[in-house]
N, C-alpha and C positions, 0 to 999 in steps of 0.2 A: 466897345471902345474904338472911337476914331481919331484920337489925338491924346497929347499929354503923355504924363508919367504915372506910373501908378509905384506903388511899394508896397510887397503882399508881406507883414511880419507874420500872420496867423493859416491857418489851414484858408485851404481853397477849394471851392465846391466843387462837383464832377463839370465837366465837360468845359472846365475855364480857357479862357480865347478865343470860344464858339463866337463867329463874327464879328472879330478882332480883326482891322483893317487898317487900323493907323496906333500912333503912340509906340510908348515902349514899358514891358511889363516887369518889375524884379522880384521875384519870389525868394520866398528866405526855405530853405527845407522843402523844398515842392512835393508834392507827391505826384511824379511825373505822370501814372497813370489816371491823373484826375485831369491832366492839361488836353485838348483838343488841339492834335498836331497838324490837321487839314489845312489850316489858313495861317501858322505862324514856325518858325522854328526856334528850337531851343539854346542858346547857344552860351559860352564862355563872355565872362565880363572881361573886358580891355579897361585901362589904366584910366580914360575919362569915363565909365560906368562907374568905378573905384569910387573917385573922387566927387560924384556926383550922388551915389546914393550912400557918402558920407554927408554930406552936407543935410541932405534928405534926414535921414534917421536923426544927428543932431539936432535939426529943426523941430522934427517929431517930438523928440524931447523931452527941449525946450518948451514947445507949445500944450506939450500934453504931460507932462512927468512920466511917461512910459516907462518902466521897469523894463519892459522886453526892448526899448532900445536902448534902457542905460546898460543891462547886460552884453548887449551888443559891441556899443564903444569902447567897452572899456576891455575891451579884449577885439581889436576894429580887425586884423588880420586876421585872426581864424575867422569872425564872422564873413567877411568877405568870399574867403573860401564856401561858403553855403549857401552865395546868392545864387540864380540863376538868371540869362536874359530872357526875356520872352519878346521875339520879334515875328510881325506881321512878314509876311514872305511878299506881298504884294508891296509894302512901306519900306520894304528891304532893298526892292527891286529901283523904285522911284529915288530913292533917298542916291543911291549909286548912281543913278543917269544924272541926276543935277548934279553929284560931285565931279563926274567923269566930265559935263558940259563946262562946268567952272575951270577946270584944270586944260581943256584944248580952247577956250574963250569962245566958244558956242551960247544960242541964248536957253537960260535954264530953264524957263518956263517951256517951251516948246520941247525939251528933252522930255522934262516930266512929263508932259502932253503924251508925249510917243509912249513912255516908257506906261503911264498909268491906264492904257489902250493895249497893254496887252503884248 
């Protein structure tokens, strides 16, 4: 994965994130030992992850009649508690230099530059 959103509602194969460099992942239930921690870390969802892989799951739905996300909604808080983040440690790092540029009025393309060099 090098971009995007993903939403895992189901089991996840062994070695998931292996060459995960961009995007951002949410796992529902992970089975942490199947996630590959070398290129991403595991982290707590913040209040626009919340709100965003609400919108996700009702979309899912919608589009699909999902049983496993109408279970979800209708009980949206405990579910929320069971997501987890799955972020690239390199997409982590860039996605920071271009807020950090944005915030001193530096240009963001050239932070990224620097920052995605390592």
């Amino acid at each position: 994965m090098t971009g995007g959103t993903v939403v895992v509602l189901g089991r996840i194969g062994r070695n998931f994130a292996a060459g995960m460099s961009g995007g951002i992942a949410y796992l529902l239930d992970p089975d942490l030992g199947r996630v590959n921690t070398q290129m991403v870390d595991l982290e707590p969802l913040d209040a626009s992850d919340g709100a965003l892989l609400q919108r996700l799951v009702e979309r899912h739905r919608a589009e699909t009649g999902s049983a496993v996300a109408g279970e979800l909604l209708a009980d949206w808080d405990q579910a929320l508690a069971r997501f987890v983040k799955v972020m690239p440690k390199d997409y982590k790092r860039v996605l920071a230099a271009a807020s950090r540029a944005e915030l001193e009025g530096r240009d963001v393309n050239e932070a990224v530059m620097a920052a995605a060099h390592g």
